[in-house]
Backbone as numpy.savetxt, mean C-alpha at the origin, in Angstrom:
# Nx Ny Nz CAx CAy CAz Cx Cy Cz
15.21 -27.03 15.42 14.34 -25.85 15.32 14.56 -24.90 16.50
14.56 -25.54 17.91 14.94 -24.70 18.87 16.32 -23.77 18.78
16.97 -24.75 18.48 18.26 -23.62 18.34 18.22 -22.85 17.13
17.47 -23.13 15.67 17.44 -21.35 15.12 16.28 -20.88 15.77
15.62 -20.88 16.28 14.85 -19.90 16.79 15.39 -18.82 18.05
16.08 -19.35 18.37 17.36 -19.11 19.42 18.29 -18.21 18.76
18.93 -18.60 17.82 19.78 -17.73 16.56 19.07 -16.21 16.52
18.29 -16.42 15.81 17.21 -15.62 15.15 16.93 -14.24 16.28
16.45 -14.84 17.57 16.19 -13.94 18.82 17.09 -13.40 19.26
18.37 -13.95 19.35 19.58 -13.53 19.48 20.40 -12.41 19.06
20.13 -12.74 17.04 20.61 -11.96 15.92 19.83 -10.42 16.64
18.53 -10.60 16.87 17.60 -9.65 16.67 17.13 -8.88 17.86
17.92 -9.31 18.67 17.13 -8.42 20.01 17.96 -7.25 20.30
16.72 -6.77 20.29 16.91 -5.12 20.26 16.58 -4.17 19.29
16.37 -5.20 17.96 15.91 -4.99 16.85 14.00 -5.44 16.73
13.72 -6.15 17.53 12.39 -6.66 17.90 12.25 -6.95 19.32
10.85 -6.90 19.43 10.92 -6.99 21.05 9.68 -8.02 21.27
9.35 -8.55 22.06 8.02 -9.50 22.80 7.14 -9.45 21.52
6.01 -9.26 21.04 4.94 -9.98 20.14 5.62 -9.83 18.97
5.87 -9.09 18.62 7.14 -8.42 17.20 7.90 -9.38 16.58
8.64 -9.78 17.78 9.55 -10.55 17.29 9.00 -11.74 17.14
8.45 -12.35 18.12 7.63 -13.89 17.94 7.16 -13.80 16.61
6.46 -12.69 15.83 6.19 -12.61 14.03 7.10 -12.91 13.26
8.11 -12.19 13.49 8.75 -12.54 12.83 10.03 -13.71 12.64
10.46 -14.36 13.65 10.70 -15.72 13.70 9.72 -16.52 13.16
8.32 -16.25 12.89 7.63 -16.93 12.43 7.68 -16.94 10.83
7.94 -15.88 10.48 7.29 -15.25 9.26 8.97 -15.82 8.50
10.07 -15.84 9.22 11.22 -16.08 8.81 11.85 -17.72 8.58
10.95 -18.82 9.28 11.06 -20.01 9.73 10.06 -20.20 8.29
8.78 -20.02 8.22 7.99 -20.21 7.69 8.20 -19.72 5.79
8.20 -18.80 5.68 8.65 -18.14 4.61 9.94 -18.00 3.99
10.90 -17.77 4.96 12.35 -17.64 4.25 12.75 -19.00 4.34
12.60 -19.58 5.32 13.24 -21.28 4.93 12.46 -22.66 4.96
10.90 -21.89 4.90 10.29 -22.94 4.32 10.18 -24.48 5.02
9.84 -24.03 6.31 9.61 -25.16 7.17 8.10 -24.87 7.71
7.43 -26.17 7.73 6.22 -26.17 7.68 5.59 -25.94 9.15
4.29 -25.62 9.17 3.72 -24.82 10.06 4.03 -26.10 11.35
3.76 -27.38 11.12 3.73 -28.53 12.10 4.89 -28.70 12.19
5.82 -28.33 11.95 7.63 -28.59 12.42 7.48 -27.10 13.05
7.31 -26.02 12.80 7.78 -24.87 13.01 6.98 -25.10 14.83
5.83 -25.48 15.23 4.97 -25.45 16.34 5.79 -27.08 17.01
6.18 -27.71 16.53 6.31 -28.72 17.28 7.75 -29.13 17.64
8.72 -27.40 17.17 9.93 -27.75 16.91 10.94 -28.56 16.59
10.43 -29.14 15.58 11.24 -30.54 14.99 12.43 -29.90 15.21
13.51 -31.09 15.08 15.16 -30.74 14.61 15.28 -30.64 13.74
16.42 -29.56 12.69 16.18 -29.45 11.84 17.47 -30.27 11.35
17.87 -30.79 10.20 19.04 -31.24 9.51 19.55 -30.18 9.34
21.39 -30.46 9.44 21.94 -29.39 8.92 21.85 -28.92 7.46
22.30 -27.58 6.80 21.56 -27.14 5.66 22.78 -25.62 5.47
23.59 -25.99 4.65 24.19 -24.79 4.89 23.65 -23.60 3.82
23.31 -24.30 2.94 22.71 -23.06 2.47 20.87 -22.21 2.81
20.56 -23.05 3.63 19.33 -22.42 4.31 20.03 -21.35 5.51
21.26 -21.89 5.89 21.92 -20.92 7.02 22.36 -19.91 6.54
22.81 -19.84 5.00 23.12 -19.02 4.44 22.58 -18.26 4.28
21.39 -17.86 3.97 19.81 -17.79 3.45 19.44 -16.55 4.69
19.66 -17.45 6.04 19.08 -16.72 7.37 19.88 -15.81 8.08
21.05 -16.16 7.56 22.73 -15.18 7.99 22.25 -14.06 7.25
21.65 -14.00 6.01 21.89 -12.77 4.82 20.90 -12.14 5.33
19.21 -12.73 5.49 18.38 -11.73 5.74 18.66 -11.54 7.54
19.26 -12.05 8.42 19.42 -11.28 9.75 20.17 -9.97 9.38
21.15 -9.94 8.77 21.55 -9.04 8.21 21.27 -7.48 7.86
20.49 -7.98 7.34 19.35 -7.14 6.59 18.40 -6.12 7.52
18.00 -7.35 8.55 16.73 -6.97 9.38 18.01 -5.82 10.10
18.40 -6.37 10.64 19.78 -5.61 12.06 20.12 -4.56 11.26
20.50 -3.91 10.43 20.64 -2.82 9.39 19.06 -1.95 9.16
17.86 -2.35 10.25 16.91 -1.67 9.90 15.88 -1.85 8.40
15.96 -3.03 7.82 15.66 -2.86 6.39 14.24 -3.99 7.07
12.96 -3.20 6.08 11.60 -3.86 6.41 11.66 -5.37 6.33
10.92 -6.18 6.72 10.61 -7.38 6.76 10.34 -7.79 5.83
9.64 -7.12 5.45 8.54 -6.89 3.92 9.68 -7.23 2.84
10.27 -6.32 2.68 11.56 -6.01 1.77 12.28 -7.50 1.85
12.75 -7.89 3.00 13.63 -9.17 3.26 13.05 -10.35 2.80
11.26 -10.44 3.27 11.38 -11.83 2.33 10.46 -11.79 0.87
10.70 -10.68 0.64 10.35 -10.36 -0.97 8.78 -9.97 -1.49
7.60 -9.91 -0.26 6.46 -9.88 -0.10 5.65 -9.50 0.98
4.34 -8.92 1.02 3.77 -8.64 1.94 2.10 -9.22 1.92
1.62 -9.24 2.81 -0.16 -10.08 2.68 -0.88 -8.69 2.92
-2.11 -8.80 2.03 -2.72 -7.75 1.98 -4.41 -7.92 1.42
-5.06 -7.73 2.34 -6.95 -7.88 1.90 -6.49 -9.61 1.63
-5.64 -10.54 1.66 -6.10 -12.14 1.74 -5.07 -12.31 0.96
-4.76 -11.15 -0.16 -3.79 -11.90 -1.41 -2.10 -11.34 -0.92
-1.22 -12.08 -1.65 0.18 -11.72 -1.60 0.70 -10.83 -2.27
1.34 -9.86 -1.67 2.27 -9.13 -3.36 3.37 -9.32 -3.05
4.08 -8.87 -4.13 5.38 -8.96 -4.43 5.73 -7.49 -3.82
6.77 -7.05 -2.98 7.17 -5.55 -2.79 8.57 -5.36 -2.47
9.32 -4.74 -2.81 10.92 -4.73 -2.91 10.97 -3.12 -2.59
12.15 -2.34 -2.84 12.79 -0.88 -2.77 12.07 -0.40 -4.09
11.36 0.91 -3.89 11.06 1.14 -5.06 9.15 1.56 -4.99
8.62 0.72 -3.87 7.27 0.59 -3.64 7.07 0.42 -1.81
5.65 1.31 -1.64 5.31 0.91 -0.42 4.75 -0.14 -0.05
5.23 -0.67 1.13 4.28 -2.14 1.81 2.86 -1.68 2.04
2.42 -2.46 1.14 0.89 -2.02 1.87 0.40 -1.99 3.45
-0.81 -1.05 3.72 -0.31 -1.08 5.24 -1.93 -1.36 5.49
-2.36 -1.53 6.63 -3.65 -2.11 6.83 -4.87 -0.96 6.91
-4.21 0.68 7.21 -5.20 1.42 6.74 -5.64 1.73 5.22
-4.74 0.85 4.50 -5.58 1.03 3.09 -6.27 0.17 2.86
-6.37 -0.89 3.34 -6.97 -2.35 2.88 -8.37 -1.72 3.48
-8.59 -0.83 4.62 -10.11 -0.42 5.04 -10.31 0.90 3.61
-9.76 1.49 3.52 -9.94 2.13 2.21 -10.46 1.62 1.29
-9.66 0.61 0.64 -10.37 -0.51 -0.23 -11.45 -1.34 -0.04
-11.98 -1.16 1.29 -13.15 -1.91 1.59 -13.98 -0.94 1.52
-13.54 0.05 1.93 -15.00 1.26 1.49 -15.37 1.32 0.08
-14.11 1.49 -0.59 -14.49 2.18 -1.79 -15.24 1.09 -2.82
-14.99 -0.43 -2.25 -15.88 -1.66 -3.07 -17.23 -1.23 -2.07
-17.66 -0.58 -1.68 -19.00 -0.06 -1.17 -19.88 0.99 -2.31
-19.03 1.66 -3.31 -19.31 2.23 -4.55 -19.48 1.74 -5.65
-19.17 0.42 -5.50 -19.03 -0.30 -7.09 -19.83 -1.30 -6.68
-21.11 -1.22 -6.67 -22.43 -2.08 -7.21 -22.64 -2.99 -8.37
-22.55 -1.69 -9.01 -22.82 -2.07 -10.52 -22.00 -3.07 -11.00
-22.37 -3.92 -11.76 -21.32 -4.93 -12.06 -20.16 -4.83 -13.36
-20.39 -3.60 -14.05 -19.55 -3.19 -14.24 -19.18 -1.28 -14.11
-18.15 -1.27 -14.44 -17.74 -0.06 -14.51 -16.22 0.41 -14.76
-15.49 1.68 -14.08 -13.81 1.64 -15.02 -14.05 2.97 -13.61
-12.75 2.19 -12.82 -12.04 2.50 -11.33 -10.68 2.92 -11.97
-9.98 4.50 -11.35 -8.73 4.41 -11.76 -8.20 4.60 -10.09
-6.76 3.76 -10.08 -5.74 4.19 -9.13 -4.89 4.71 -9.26
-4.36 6.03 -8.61 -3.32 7.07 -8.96 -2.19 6.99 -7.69
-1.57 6.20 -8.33 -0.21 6.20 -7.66 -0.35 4.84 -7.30
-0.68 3.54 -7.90 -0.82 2.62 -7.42 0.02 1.30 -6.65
1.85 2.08 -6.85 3.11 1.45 -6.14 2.85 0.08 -6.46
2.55 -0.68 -5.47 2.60 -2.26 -5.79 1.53 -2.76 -6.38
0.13 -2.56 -6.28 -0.33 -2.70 -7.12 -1.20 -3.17 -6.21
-1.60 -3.24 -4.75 -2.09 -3.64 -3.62 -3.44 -3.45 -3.96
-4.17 -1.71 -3.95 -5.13 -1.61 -4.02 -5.93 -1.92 -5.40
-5.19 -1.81 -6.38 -5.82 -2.32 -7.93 -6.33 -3.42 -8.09
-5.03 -3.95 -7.76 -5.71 -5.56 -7.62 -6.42 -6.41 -6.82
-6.21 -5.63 -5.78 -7.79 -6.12 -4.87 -8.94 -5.80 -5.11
-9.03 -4.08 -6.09 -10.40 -4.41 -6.27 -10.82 -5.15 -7.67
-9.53 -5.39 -8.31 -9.62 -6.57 -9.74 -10.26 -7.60 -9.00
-9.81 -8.29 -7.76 -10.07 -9.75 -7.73 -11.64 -9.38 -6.93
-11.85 -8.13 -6.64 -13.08 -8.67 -6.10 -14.37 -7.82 -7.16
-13.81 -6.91 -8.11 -14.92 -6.65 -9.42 -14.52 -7.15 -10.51
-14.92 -8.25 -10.86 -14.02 -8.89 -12.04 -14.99 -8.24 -13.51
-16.07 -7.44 -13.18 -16.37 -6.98 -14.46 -15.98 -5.18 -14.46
-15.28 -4.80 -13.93 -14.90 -3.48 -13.55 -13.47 -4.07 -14.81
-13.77 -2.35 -15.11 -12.24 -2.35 -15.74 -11.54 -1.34 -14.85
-10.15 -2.22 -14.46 -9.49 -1.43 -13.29 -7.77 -1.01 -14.03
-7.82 0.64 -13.95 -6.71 0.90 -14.26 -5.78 1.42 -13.35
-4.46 1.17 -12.99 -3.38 1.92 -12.45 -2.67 3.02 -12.61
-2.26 3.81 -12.15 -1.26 4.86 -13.07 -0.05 5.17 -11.84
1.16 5.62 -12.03 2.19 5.43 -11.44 2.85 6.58 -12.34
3.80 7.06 -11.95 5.24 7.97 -12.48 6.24 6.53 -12.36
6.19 6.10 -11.86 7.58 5.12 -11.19 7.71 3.75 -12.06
8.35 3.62 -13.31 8.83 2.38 -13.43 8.80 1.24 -12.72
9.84 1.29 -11.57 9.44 0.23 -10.15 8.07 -0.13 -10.49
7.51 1.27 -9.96 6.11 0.60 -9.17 4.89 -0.34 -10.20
5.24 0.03 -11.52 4.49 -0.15 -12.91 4.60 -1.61 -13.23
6.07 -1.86 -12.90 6.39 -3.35 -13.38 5.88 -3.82 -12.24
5.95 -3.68 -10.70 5.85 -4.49 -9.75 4.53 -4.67 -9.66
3.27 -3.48 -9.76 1.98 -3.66 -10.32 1.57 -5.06 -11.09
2.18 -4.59 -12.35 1.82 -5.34 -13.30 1.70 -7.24 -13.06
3.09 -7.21 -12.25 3.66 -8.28 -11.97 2.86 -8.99 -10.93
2.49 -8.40 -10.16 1.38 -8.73 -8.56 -0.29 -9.07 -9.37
-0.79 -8.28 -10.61 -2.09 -8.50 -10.86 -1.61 -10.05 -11.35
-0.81 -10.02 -12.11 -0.47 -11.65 -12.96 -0.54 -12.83 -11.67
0.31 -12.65 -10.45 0.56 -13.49 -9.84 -1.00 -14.35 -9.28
-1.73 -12.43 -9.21 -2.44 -12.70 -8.56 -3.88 -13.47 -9.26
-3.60 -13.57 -10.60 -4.59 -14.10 -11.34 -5.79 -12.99 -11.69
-5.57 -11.82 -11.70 -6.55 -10.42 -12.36 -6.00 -9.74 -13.68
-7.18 -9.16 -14.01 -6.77 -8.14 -15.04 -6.70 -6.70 -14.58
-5.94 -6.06 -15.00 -5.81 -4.84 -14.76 -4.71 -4.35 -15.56
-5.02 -2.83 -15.93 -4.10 -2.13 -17.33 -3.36 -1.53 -15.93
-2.13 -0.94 -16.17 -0.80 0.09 -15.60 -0.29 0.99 -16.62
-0.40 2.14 -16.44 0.21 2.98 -16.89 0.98 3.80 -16.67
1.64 4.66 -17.57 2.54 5.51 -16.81 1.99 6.92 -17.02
1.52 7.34 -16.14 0.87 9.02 -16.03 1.21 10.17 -15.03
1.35 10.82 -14.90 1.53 12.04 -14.06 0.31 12.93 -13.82
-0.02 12.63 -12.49 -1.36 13.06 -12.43 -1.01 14.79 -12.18
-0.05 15.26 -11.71 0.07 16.84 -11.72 -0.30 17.62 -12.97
0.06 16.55 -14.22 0.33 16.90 -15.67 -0.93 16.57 -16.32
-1.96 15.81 -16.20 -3.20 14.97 -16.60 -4.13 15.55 -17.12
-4.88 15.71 -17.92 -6.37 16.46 -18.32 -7.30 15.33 -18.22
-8.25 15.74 -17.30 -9.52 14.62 -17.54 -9.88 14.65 -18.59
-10.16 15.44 -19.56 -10.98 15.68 -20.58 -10.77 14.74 -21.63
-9.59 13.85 -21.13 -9.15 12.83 -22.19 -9.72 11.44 -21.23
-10.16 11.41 -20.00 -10.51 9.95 -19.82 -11.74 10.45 -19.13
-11.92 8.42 -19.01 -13.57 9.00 -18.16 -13.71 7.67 -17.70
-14.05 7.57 -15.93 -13.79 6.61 -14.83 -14.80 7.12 -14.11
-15.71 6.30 -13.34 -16.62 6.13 -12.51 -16.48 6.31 -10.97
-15.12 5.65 -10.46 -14.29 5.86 -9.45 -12.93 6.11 -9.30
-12.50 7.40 -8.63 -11.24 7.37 -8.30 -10.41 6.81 -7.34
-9.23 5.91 -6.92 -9.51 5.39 -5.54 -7.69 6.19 -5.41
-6.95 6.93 -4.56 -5.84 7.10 -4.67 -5.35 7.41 -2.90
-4.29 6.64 -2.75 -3.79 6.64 -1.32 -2.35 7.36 -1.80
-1.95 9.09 -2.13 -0.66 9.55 -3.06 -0.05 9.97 -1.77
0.98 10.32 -1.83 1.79 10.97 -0.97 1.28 12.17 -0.13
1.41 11.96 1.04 0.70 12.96 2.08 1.57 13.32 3.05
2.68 13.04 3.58 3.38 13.07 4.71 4.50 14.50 4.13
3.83 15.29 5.25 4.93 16.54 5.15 6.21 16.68 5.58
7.61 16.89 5.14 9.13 16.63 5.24 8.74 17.18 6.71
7.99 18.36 7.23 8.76 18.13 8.60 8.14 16.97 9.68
7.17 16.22 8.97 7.00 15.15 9.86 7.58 13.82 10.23
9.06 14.36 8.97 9.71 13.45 8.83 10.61 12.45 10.37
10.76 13.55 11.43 11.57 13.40 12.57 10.45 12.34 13.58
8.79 12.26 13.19 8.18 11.43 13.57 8.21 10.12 13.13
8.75 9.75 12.55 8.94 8.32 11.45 9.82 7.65 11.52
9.63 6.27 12.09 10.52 4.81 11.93 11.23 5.34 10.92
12.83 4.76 11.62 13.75 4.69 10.38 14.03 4.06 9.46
13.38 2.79 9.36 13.31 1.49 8.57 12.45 2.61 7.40
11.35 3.05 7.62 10.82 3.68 6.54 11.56 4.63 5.78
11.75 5.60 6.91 12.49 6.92 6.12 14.08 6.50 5.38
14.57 5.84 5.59 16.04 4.66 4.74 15.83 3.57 3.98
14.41 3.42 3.80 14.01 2.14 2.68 13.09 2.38 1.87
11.75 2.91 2.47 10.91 3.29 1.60 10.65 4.35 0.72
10.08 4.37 -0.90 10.68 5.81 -1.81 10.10 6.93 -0.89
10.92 7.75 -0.90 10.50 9.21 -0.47 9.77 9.60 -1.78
9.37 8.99 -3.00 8.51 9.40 -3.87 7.35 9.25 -3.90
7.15 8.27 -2.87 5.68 7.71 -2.53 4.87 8.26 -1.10
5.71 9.15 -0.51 5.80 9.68 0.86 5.22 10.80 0.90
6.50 11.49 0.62 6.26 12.99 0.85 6.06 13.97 -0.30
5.23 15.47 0.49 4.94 16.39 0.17 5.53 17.63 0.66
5.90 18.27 -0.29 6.25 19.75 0.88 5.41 20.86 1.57
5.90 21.03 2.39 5.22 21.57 3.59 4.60 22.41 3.16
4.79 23.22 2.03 4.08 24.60 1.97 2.90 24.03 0.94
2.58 22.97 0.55 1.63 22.33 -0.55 1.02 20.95 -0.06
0.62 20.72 1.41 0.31 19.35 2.03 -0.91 18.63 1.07
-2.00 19.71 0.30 -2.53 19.02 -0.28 -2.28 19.07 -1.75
-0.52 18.67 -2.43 -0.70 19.39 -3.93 -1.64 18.07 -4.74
-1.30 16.71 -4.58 -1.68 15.57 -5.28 -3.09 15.62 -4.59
-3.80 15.57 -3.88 -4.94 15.50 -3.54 -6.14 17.11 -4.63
-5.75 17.94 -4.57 -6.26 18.92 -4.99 -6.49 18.48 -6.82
-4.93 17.98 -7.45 -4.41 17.77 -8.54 -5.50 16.43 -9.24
-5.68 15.39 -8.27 -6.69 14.84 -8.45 -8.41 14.89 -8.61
-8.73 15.76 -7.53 -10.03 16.28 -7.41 -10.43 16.77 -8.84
-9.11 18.03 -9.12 -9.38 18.64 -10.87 -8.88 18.08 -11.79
-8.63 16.62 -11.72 -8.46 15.81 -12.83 -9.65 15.21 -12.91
-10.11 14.82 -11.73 -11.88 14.14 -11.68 -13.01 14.74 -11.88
-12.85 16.31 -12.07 -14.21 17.21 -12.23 -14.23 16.81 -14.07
-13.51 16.47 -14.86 -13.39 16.34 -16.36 -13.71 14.71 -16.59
-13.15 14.06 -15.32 -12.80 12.82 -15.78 -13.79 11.71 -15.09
-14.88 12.13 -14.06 -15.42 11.39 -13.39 -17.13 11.47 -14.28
-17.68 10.16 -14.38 -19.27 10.46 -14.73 -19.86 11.40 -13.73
-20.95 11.17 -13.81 -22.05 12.07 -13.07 -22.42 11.18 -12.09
-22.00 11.11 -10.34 -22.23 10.56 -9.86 -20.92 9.82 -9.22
-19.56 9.72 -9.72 -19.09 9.15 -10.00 -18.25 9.87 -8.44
-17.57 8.93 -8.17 -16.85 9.24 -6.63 -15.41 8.95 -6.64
-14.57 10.09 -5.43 -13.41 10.24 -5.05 -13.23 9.16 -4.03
-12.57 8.49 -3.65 -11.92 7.82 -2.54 -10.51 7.95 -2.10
-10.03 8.86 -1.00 -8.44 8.35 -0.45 -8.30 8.57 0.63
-6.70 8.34 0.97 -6.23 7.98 2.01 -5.33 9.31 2.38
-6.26 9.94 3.44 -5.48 11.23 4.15 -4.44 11.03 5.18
-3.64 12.28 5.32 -3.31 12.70 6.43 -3.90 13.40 7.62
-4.51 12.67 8.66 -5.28 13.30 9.42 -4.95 14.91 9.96
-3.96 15.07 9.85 -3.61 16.68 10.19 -4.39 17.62 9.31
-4.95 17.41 7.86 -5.13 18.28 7.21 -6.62 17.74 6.39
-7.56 16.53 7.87 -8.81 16.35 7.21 -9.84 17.52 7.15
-9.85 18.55 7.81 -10.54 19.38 7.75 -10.16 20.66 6.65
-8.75 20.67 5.85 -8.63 21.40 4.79 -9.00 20.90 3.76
-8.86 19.43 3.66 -9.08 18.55 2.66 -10.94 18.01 2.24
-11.52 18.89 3.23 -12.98 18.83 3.37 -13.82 20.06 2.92
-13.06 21.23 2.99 -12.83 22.63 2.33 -12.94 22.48 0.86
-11.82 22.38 0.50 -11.08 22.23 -0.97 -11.77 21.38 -1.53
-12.52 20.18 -1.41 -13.30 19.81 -2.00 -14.68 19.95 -2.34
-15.33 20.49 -0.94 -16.68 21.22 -0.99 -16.26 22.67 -2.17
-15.22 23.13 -2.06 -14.90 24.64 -2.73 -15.02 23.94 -4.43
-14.36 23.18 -4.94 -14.35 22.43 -6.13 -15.77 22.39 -6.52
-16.55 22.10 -6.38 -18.12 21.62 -6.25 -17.93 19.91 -5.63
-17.21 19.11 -5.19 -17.52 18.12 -5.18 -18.58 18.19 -3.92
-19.74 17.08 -3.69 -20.63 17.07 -2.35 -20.52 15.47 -1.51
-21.60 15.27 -0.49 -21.44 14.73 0.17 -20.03 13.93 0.67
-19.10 15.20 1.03 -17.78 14.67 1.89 -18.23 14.30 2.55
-17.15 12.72 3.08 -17.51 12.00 4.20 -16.15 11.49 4.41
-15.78 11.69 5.67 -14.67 11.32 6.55 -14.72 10.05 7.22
-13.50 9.09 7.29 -13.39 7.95 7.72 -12.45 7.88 8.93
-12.89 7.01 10.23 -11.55 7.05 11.08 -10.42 5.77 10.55
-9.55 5.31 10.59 -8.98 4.53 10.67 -9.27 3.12 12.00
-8.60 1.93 12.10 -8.45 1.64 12.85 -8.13 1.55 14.14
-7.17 3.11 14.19 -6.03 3.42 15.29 -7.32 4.84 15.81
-8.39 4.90 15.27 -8.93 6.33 15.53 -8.73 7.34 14.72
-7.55 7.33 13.91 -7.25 8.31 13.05 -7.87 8.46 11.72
-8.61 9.91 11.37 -9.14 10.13 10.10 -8.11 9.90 9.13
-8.64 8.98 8.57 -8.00 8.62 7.33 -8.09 8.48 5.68
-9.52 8.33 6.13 -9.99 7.79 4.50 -11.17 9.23 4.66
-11.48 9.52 2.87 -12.60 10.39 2.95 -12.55 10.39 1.12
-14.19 10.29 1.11 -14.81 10.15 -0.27 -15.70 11.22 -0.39
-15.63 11.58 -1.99 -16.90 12.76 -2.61 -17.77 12.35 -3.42
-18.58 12.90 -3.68 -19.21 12.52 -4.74 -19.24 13.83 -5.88
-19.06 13.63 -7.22 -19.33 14.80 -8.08 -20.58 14.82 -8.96
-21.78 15.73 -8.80 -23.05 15.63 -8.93 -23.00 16.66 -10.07
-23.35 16.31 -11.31 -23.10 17.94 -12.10 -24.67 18.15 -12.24
C-alpha cells in the first residue's frame, strides 16, 4: 500500500498539492481499486495485480492531462447519494446541494409537481425525489447526455422521476402546470472564462456553462416567463445565480410581477441562490 500511495503522489505532484491530494489518493485507493477503508489506513501490502496497475496507470493519466476526478472514477457524492457523471454533464458542486436544501423548505405539502430545468446529471431531481417521495418530480434537459445520465442516476438511486427533452427558450407555460421551479442553468459569462480552472473549461459542456455576455440573464428571464403561465398561485422560483448579476436578477423579477425576492449567500459568502414567489 505504501508504495502505491507513493506512485500515485509522485504521478501527481504538481497536479495536487497538501489536503487535495491526500483526497484523492484516497478517493483513488478506495474507489478505483477497491481496497478497503482498514487496509487503505493501516497500509496493508498489497499483492501484485497487474491489472489493478493497469487500472491506476490509465486514470493517473487522465488526472495529469487535467481531466476531473469526478470524470475519472465515473461518479460524484452529492446531498448523501451517488451519481453517475461522465463528459457531457456537470459534477455537482456543493453550492447546489444548499440550493436544494432551500428549495425542500417549499415543499411541505406532501404532495405536489417540482420541475428542473436543465437538470444535467440528475443531482438536484433526484434528491428532491428521494427526499419528496409524494411530489411528482420532473427534469427537462436539451442534452441527450444529460437525459440518459438523469434517468440513469434516479434508477440507481432507487426514485421516481420523469426526464424530458425541452427547451426552455422555446417553452409555453400555458401547456404545464408545477408548483415549484428549481433550476441551477447556465450563468457564467464567456468573458469570465479567463477566471476558470482548466480542468473545467477542457472537460466540462460549455452547454451547461455559459452565457453570452450581452444576455447574462437570457435562461433565467426565459424561465421566470415560462413560470408566470406555468406556476400555481403561490407557487415558487428557486436558482442558482451568478453573484455578479444578483441585483439585476432581483429587478427583472420584481419587474415580471414575481414578489417576495429573497437572496441567498453561498457557503464561500457568495450570493448564490435566490427564490420568488408568484402571487396572482
Amino acid at each position: 500500500m505504501q508504495a502505491t500511495l507513493e506512485h500515485i503522489r509522485t504521478e501527481l505532484d504538481g497536479v495536487y498539492t497538501g489536503s487535495e491530494l491526500d483526497t484523492v489518493c484516497k478517493a483513488l485507493c478506495l474507489e478505483l481499486l477497491g481496497i478497503s477503508q482498514t487496509d487503505f489506513w493501516l497500509k496493508e501490502k498489497l499483492a501484485a495485480d497487474s491489472e489493478r496497475e493497469s487500472r491506476l496507470d490509465a486514470a493517473l493519466a487522465r488526472l495529469k492531462g487535467g481531466e476531473p476526478l469526478q470524470y475519472v472514477l465515473g461518479n460524484a457524492s452529492f446531498c448523501g447519494l451517488t451519481f453517475s457523471v461522465g463528459p457531457g454533464v456537470l459534477i455537482p458542486r456543493p453550492e447546489t446541494a444548499e440550493l436544494v436544501e432551500w428549495a425542500l423548505t417549499a415543499c411541505r405539502a406532501e404532495s405536489g409537481r417540482l420541475l428542473d430545468v436543465g437538470c444535467g446529471s440528475g443531482c438536484i431531481s433526484v434528491t428532491l425525489a428521494s427526499e419528496l417521495p409524494g411530489w411528482k418530480i420532473t427534469g427537462w434537459d436539451v442534452s441527450d447526455v444529460a437525459l440518459e445520465t438523469s434517468a440513469r442516476n434516479a434508477a440507481a438511486n432507487g426514485v421516481k422521476a420523469v426526464f424530458e427533452k425541452h427547451d426552455i427558450l422555446a417553452a409555453s407555460g400555458r401547456d404545464f402546470n408545477f408548483d415549484v421551479i428549481v433550476s441551477n442553468p447556465p450563468y457564467v459569462t464567456c468573458q469570465e472564462k479567463n477566471a476558470m480552472d482548466r480542468n473545467v473549461l477542457d472537460f466540462e459542456p460549455e452547454l451547461a456553462l455559459f452565457v453570452p455576455d450581452s444576455d447574462p440573464l437570457l435562461f433565467y428571464r426565459a424561465i421566470a416567463a415560462f413560470g408566470l403561465d406555468a406556476l400555481s398561485d403561490g407557487g415558487r422560483l428557486f436558482f442558482e445565480i451568478n453573484p455578479i448579476f444578483a441585483t439585476d436578477m432581483t429587478d427583472m423579477l420584481k419587474s415580471m410581477g414575481y414578489a417576495d425576492v429573497e437572496t441567498k449567500k453561498d457557503i464561500f459568502g457568495k450570493k448564490r441562490m435566490m427564490s420568488a414567489i408568484l402571487s396572482r
